[in-house]
TISEVO-678679 format. One line per field, with one value per residue (C-alpha): residue number from 1; chain; x, y, z; residue in three letters. Coordinates in nm, 4 decimals, decimal comma, m for minus. Each point is the difference from the previous one (the first is absolute). Layout:
N
nr: (NUM/...)
kette: (A/...)
xx: (X/...)
yy: (Y/...)
zz: (Z/...)
rest: (ALA/...)
This chain:
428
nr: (1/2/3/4/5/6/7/8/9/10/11/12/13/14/15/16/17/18/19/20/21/22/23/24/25/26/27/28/29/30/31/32/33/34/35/36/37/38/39/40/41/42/43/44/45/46/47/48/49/50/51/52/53/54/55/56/57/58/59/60/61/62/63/64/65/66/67/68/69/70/71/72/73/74/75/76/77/78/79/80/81/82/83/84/85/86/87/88/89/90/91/92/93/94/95/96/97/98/99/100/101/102/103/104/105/106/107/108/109/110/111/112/113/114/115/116/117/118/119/120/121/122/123/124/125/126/127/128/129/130/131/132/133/134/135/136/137/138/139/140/141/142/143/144/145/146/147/148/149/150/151/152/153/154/155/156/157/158/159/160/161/162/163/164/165/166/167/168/169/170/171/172/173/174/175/176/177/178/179/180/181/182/183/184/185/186/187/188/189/190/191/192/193/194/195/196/197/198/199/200/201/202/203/204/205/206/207/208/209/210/211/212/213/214/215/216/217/218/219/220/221/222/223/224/225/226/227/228/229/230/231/232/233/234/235/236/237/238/239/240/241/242/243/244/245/246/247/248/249/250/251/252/253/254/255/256/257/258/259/260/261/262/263/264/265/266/267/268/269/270/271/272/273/274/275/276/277/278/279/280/281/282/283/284/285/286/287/288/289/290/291/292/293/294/295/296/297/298/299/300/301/302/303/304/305/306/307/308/309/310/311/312/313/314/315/316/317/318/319/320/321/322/323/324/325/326/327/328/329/330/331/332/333/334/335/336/337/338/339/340/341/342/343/344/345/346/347/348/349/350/351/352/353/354/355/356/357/358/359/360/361/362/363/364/365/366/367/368/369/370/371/372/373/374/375/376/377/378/379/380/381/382/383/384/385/386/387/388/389/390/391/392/393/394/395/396/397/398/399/400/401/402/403/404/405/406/407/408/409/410/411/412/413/414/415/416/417/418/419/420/421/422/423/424/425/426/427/428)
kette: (A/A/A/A/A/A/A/A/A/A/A/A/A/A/A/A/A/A/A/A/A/A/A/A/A/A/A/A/A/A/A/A/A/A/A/A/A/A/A/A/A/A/A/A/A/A/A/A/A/A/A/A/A/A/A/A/A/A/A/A/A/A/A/A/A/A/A/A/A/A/A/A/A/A/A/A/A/A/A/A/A/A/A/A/A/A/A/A/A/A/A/A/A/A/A/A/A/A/A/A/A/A/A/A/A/A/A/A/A/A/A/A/A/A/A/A/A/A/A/A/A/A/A/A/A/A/A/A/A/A/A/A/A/A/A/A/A/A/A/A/A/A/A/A/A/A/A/A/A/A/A/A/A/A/A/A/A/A/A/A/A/A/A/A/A/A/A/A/A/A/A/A/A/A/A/A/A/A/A/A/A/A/A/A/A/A/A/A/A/A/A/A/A/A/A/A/A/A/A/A/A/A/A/A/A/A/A/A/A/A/A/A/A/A/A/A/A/A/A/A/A/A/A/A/A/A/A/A/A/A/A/A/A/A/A/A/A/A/A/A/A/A/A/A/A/A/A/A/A/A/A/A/A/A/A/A/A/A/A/A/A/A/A/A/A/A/A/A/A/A/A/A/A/A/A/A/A/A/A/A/A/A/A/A/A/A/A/A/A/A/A/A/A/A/A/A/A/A/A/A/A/A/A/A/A/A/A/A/A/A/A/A/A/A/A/A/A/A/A/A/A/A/A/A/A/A/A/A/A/A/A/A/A/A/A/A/A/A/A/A/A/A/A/A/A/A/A/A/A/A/A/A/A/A/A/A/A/A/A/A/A/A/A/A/A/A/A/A/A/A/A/A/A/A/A/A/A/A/A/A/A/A/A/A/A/A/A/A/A/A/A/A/A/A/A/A/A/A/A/A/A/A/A/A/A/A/A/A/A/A/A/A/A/A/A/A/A/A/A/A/A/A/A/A/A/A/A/A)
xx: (9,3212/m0,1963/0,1306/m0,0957/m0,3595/0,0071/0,0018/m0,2312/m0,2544/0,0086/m0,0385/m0,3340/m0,1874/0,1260/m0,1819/m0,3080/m0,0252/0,1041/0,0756/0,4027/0,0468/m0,1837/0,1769/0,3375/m0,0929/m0,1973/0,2950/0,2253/m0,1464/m0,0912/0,3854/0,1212/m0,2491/0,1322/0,3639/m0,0327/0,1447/m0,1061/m0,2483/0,0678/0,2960/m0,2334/m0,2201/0,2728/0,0823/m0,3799/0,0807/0,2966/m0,1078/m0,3009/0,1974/0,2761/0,0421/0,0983/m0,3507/m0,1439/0,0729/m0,2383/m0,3186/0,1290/m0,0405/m0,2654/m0,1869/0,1029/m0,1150/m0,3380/m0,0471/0,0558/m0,2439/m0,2349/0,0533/m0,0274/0,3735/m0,0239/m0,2250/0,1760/0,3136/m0,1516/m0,1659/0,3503/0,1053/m0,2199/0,0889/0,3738/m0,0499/m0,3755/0,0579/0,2522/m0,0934/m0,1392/m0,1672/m0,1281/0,1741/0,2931/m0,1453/m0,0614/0,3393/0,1834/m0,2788/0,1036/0,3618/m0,0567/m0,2472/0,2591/0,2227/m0,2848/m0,1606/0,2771/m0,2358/m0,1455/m0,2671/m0,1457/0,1045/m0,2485/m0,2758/0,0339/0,1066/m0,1104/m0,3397/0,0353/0,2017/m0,2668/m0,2412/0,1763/0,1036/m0,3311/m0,2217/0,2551/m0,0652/0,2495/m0,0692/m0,0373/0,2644/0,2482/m0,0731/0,0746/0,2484/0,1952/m0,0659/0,0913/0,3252/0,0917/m0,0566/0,2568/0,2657/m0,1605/0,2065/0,3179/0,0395/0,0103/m0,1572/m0,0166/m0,1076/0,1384/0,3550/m0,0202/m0,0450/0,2933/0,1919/m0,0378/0,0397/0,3114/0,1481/0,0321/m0,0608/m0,3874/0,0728/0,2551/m0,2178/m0,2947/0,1743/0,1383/m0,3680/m0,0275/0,1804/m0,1469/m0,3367/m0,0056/0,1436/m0,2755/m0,2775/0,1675/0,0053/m0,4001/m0,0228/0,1599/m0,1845/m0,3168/0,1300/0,0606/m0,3467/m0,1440/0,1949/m0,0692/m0,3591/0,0031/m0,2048/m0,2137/0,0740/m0,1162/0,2120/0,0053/0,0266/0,3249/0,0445/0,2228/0,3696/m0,2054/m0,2855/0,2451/0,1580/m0,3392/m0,0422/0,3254/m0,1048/m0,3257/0,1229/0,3367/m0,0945/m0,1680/0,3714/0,2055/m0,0956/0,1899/0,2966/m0,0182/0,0322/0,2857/0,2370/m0,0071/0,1585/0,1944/0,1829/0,0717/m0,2010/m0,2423/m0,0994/m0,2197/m0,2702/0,0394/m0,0499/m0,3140/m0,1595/0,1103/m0,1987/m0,2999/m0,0258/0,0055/m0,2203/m0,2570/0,0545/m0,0386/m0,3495/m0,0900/0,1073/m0,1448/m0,3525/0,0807/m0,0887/m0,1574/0,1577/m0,2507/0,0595/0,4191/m0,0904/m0,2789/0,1372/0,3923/0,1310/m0,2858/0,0758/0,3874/m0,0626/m0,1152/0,2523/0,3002/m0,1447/m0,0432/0,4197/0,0821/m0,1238/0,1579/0,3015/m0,0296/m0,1115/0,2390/0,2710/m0,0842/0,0423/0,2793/0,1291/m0,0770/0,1719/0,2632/0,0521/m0,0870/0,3322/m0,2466/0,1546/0,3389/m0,0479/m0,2404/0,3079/0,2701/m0,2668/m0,0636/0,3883/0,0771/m0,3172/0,0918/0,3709/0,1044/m0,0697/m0,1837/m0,2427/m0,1176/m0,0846/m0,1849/m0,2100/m0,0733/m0,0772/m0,2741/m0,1430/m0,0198/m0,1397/m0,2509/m0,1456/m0,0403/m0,1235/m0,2879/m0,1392/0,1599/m0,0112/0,3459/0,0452/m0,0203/0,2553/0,2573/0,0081/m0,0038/0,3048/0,2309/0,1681/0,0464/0,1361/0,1476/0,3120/0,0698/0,0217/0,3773/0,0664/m0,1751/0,1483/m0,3500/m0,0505/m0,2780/m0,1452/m0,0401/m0,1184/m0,2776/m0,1352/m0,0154/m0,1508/m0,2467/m0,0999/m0,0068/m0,2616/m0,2366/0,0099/m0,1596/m0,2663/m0,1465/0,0929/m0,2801/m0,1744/0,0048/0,2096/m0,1436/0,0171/m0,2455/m0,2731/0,0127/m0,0585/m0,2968/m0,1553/0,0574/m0,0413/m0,3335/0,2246/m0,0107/0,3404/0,0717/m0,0544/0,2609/0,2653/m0,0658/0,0779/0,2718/0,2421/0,1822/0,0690/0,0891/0,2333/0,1278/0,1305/0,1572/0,2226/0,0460/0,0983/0,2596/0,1468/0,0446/0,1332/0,2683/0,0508/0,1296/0,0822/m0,3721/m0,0759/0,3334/0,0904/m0,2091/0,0281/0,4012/0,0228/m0,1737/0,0628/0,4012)
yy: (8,7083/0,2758/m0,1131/m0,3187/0,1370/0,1853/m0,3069/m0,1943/0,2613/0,0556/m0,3588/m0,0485/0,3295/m0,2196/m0,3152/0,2064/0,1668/0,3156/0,2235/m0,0645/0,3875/0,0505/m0,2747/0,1787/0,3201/m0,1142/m0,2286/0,2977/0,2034/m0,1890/m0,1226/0,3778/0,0815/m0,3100/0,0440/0,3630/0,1740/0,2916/0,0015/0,2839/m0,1834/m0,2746/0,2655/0,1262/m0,3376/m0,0178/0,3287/m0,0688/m0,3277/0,1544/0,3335/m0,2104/0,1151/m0,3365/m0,1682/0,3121/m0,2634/m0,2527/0,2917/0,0639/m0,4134/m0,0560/0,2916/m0,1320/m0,3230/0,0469/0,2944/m0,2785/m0,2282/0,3164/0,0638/m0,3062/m0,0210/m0,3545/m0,1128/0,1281/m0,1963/m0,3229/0,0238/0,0596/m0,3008/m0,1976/0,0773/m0,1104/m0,3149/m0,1052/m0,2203/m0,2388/m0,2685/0,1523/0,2414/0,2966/m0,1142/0,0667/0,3641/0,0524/m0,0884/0,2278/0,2664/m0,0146/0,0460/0,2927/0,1508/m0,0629/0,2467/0,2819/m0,0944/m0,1481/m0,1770/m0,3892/0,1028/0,3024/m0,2748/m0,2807/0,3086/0,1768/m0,1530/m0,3696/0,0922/0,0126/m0,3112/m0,1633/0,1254/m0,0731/m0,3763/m0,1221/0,1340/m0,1786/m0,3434/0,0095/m0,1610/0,2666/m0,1392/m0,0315/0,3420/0,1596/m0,2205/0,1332/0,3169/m0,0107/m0,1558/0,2400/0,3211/m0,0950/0,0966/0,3417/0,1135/m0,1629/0,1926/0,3753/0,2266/m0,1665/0,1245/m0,2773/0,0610/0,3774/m0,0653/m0,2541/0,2305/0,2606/m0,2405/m0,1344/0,3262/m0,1353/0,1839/0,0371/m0,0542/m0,2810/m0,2367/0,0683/m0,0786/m0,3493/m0,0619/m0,0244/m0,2737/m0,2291/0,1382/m0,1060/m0,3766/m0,0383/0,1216/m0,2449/m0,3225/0,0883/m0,0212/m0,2796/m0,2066/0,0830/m0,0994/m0,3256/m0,0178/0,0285/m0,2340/m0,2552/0,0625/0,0316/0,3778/0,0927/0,2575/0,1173/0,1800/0,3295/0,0169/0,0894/0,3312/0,0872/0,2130/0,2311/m0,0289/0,0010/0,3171/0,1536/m0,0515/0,1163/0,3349/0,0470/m0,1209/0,2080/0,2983/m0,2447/m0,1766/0,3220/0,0402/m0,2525/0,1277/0,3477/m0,1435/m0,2784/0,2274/0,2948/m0,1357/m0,3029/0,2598/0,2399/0,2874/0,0384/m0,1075/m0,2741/0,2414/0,2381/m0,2682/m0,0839/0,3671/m0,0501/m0,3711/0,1573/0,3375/m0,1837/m0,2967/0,3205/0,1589/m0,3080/m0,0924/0,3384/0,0428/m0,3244/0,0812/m0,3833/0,1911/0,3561/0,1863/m0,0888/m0,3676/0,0531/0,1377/m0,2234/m0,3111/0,0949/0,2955/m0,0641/m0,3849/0,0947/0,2154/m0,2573/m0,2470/0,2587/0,0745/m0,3361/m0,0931/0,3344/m0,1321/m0,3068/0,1348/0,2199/m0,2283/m0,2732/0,2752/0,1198/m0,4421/m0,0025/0,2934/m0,2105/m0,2890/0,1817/0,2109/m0,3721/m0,1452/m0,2800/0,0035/m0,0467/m0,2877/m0,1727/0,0590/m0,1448/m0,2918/m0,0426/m0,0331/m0,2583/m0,2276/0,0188/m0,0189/0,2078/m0,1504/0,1803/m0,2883/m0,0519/0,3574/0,0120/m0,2969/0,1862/0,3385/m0,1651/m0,1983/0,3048/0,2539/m0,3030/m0,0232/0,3670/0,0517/m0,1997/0,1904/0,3684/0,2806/0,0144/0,3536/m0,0682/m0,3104/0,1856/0,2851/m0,2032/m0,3077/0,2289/0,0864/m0,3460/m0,1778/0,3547/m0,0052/m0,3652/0,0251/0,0560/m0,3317/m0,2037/0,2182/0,0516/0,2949/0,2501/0,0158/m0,3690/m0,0249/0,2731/m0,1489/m0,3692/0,1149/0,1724/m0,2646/m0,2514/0,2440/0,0108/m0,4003/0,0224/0,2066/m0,2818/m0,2584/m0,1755/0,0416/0,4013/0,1393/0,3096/m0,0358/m0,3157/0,1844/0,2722/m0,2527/m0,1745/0,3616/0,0994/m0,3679/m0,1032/m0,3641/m0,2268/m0,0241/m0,3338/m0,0105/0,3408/m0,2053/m0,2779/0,1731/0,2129/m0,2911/m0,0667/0,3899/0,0290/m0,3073/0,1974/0,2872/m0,1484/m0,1760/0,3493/0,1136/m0,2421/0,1144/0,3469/m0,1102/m0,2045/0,2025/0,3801/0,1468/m0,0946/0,3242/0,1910/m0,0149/0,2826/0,2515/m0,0574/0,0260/0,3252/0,1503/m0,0763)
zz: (11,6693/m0,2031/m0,3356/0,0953/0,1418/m0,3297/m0,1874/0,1693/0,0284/m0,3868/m0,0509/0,1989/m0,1736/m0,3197/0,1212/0,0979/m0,3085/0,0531/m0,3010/m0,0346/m0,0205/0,3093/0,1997/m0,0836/0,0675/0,3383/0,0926/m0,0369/0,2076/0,3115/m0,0501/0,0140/0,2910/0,2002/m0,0701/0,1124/m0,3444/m0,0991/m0,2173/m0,1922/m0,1994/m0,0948/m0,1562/m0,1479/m0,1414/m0,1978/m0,1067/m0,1542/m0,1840/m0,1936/m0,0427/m0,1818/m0,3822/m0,1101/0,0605/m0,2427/m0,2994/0,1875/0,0369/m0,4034/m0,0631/0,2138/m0,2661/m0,2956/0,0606/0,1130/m0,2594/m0,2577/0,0941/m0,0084/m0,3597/m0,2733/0,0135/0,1970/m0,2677/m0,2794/0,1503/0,0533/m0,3495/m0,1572/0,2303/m0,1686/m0,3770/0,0672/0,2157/0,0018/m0,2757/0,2601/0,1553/0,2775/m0,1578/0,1949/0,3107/m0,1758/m0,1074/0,3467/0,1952/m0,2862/0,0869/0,3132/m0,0667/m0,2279/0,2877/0,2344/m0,1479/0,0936/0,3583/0,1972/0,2178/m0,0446/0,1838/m0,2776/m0,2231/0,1451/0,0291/m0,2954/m0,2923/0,1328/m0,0574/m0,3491/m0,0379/0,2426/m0,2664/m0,3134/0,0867/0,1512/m0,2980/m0,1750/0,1563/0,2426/0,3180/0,2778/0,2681/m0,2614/m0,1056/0,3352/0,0839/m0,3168/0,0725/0,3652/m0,0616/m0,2896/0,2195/0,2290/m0,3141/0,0604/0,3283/m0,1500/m0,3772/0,0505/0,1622/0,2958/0,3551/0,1815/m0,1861/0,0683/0,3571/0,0471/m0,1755/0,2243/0,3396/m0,1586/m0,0935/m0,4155/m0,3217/m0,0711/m0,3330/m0,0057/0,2748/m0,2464/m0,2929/0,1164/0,0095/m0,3191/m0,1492/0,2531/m0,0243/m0,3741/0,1053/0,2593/m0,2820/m0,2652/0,2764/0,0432/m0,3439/m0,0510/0,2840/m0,2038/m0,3131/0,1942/0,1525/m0,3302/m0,2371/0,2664/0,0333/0,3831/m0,0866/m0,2976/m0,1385/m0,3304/m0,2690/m0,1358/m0,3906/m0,1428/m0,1382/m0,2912/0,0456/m0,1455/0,2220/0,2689/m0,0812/m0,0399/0,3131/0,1512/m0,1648/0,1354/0,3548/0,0146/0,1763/0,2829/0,0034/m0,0073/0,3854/0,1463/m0,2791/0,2007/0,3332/m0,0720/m0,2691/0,2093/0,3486/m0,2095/m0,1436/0,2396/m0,1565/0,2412/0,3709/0,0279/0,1415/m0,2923/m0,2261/0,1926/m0,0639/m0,3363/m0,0664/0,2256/m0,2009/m0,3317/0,0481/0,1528/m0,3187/m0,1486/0,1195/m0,0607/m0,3609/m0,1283/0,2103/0,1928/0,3394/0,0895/0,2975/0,2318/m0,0823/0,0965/0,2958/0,1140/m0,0898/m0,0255/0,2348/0,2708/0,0668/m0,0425/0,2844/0,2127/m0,1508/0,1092/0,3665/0,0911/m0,1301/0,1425/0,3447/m0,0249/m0,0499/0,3046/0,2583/m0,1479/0,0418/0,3677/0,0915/m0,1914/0,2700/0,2973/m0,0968/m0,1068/0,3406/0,1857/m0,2441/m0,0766/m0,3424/0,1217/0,2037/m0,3223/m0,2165/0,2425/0,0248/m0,3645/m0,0943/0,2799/m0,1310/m0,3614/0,1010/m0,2092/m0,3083/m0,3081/m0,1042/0,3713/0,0195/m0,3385/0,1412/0,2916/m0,1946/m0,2056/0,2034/0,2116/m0,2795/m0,0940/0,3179/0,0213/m0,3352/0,1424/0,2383/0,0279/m0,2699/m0,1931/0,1058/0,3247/m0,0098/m0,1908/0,3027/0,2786/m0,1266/m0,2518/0,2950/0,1366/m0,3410/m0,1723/0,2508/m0,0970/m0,3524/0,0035/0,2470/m0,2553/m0,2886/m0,1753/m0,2540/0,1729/m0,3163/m0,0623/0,3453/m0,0072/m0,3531/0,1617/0,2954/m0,1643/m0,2182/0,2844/0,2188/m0,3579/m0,0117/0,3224/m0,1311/m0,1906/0,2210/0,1995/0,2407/0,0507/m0,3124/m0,0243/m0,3876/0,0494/0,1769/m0,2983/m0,2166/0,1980/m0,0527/m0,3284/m0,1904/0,2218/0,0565/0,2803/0,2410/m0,0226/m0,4225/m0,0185/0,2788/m0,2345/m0,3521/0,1485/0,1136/m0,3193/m0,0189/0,3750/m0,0576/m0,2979/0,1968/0,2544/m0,2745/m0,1408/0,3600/0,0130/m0,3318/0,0950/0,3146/m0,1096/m0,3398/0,1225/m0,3504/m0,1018/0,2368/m0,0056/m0,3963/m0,0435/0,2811/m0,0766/m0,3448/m0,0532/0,3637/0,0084)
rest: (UNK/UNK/UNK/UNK/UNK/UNK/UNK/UNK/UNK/UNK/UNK/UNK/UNK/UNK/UNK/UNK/UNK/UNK/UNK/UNK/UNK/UNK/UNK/UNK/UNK/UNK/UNK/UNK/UNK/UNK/UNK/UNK/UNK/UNK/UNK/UNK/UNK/UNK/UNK/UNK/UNK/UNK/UNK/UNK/UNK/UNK/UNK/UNK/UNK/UNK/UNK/UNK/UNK/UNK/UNK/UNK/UNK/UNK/UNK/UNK/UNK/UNK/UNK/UNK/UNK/UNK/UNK/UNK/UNK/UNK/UNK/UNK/UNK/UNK/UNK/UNK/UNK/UNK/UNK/UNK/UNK/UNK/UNK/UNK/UNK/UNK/UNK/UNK/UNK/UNK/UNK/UNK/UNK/UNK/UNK/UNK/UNK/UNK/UNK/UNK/UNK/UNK/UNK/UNK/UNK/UNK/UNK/UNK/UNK/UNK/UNK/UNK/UNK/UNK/UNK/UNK/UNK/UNK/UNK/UNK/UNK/UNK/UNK/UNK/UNK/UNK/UNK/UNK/UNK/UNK/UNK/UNK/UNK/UNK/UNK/UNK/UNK/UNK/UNK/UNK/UNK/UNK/UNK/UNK/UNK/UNK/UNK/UNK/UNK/UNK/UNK/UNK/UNK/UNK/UNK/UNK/UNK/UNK/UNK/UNK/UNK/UNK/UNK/UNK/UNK/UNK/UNK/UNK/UNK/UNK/UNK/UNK/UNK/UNK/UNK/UNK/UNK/UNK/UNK/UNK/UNK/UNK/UNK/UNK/UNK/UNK/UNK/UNK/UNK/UNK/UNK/UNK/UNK/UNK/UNK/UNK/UNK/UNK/UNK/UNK/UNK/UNK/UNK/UNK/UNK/UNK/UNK/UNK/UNK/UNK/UNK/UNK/UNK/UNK/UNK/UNK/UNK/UNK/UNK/UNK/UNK/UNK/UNK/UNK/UNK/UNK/UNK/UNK/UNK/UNK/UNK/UNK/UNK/UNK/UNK/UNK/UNK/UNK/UNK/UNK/UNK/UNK/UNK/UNK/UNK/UNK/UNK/UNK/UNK/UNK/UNK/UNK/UNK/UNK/UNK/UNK/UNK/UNK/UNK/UNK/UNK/UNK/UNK/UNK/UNK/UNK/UNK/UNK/UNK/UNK/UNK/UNK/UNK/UNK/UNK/UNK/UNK/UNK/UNK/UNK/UNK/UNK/UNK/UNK/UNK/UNK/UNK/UNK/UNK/UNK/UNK/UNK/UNK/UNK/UNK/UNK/UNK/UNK/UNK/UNK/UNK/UNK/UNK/UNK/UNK/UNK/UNK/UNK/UNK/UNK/UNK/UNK/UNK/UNK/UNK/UNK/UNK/UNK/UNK/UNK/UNK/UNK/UNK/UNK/UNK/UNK/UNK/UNK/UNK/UNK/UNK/UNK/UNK/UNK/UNK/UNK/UNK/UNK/UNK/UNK/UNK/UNK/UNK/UNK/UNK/UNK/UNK/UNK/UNK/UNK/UNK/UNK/UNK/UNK/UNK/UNK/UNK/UNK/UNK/UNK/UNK/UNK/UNK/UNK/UNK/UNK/UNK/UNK/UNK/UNK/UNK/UNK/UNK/UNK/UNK/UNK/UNK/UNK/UNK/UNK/UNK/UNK/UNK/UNK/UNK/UNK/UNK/UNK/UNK/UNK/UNK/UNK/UNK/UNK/UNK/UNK/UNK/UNK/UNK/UNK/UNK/UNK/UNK/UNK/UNK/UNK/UNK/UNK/UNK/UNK/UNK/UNK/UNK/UNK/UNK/UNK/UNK/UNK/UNK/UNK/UNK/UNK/UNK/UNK/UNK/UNK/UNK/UNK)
């Protein structure tokens, strides 16, 4: 009866609009104080969760990304974006998807992504002649790549729940990462030969142009380098190669005079601060739930319910785990989702004989569609903000992109090795 109280108690603070941290942490509580445990272990518990080495690489990634937007490395990016694929049809909103997917490899987050370097895009493509909707559709859609190429937070923090390899769950990432970024391109390219968007096109450089530009821009791109070769490879931890990326790109800004210190602190380390306390809490109170519900054996009794509705069978339960993630996506933080249901659908895994790694990288995925799916994708609402659109116009624009994901969720679902290859062939 408490896990159930648990549950329903969470579920009305949602529907009032309660903060989701503080409905999990509040929810916990009154459950511990009704079921008469003691509360010391559930203090304990939120000790232990932001106490837990592993989620250092998240502060580290969580740094690095909003230290980037700080300095003109997001700008640099999108302007060497442009040079290689402004000239496609598509133009900048090409440029700014494979922005995003270069940026992805530094902030880890869709979110910084939409925030940071989506103001520049925004910039860029409507003093280009781009229509505004279309502009922050594009960009909205391309962010969600961020979470899914490495770093990512949401990988880190599957990883730990499911007890995998920080490095090998972030490297199968990667492959699909770069097939979601490439169907968003090619969507555009689709838009635009068929003159459903306008979208005006960049002059073509030279090879030599090109490689001018791949010069001038390589110290921006050797960032993301740091942060993927050092864990890919075994050489370092994925939080070493964090302090790595986040020392250079300071040394960076500094050495090229793109930012004073004042400036990274202001705009990079300060926000990051905020950015970190606010996951950090999450994770607690989403840990301190995940306690109750444990204790209760509500997770038991889901997971005996969820193999007798699917039967058993593989596809039935990948239905069920995406329409699930999908509806979640919509209206509670990823974090959050990720510590209250890998312990429902983790255990499982072996029935259905599904790779934790493929399973963690689809999941993920599926919770960022829902952050740019209608009507309260938290992606969306970024968006509304930072491109000055109307809702309906940005729902509008983003439906070929949204329909566009979904395919590329069904891909990865049904295609293993697309996520696996990787994290196998170099971790064997």
């Amino acid at each position: 009866m408490i896990g159930l109280f648990s549950i329903a108690l969470f579920l009305v603070l949602i529907l009032l609009r309660a903060p989701v941290a503080s409905s999990l942490g509040f929810t916990a509580f009154v459950s511990v104080f009704l079921a008469g445990y003691p509360v010391e272990v559930l203090i304990m518990t939120l000790q232990n969760t932001v106490e837990n080495v592993n989620y250092l690489a998240i502060v580290l990634f969580i740094l690095v990304g909003n230290v980037a937007n700080a300095t003109k490395l997001s700008e640099r990016i999108f302007g060497f974006a442009t040079d290689m694929v402004g000239h496609i049809r598509g133009g900048l909103a090409q440029a700014n998807i494979l922005a995003s997917m270069v940026f992805a490899g530094m902030s880890g987050s869709g979110i910084a992504d939409c925030a940071g370097l989506g103001i520049i895009e925004m910039k860029a493509m409507t003093e280009y002649g781009y229509k505004r909707d279309f502009s922050a559709a594009v960009t909205a859609a391309s962010a969600v790549v961020g979470p899914i190429i490495p770093p990512s937070i949401s990988l880190v923090i599957y990883g730990v729940l499911a007890n995998q390899s920080i490095s090998k769950i972030l490297l199968g990432g990667l492959v699909p990462g770069i097939f979601i970024g490439v169907s968003l391109m090619a969507v555009v390219y689709y838009l635009s030969v068929t003159g459903k968007v306008h979208s005006p096109l960049v002059p073509r450089l030279t090879y030599r142009e090109k490689a001018r530009s791949f010069g001038r821009n390589l110290s921006a791109l050797f960032a993301p380098v740091i942060l993927l070769s050092g864990f890919a490879f075994g050489v370092i931890s994925p939080s070493e190669a964090g302090a790595l990326a986040l020392l250079y790109i300071v040394l960076l800004a500094l050495v090229r005079r793109e930012a004073t210190l004042k400036e990274l602190w202001h705009e990079g380390f300060a926000k990051s601060l905020v950015s970190i306390a606010q996951v950090m809490f999450i994770l607690a109170a989403a840990s301190a739930f995940t306690w109750v519900l444990s204790r209760e054996r509500v997770y038991v009794d889901l997971a005996n319910w969820i193999i007798a509705f699917c039967g058993g069978n593989k596809y039935f339960f990948w239905i069920f785990v995406n329409v699930f993630y999908l509806l979640n996506g919509c209206f509670i933080p990823s974090i959050a989702t990720l510590i209250i249901t890998i312990p429902i659908f983790l255990p499982l895994l072996p029935v259905f004989g599904i790779d934790p790694i493929h399973f963690g990288v689809v999941i993920v995925f599926n919770d960022m569609i829902g952050m740019v799916t209608p009507p309260v994708g938290s992606g969306i609402f970024v968006m509304l903000s930072v491109g000055k659109v109307k809702y309906n116009e940005l729902v509008r624009s983003l439906v070929p992109f949204v329909v566009t994901l979904f395919v590329a969720l069904v891909v990865l679902v049904l295609v293993p090795s697309i996520t696996t290859f990787l994290p196998n062939l170099i971790f064997r």
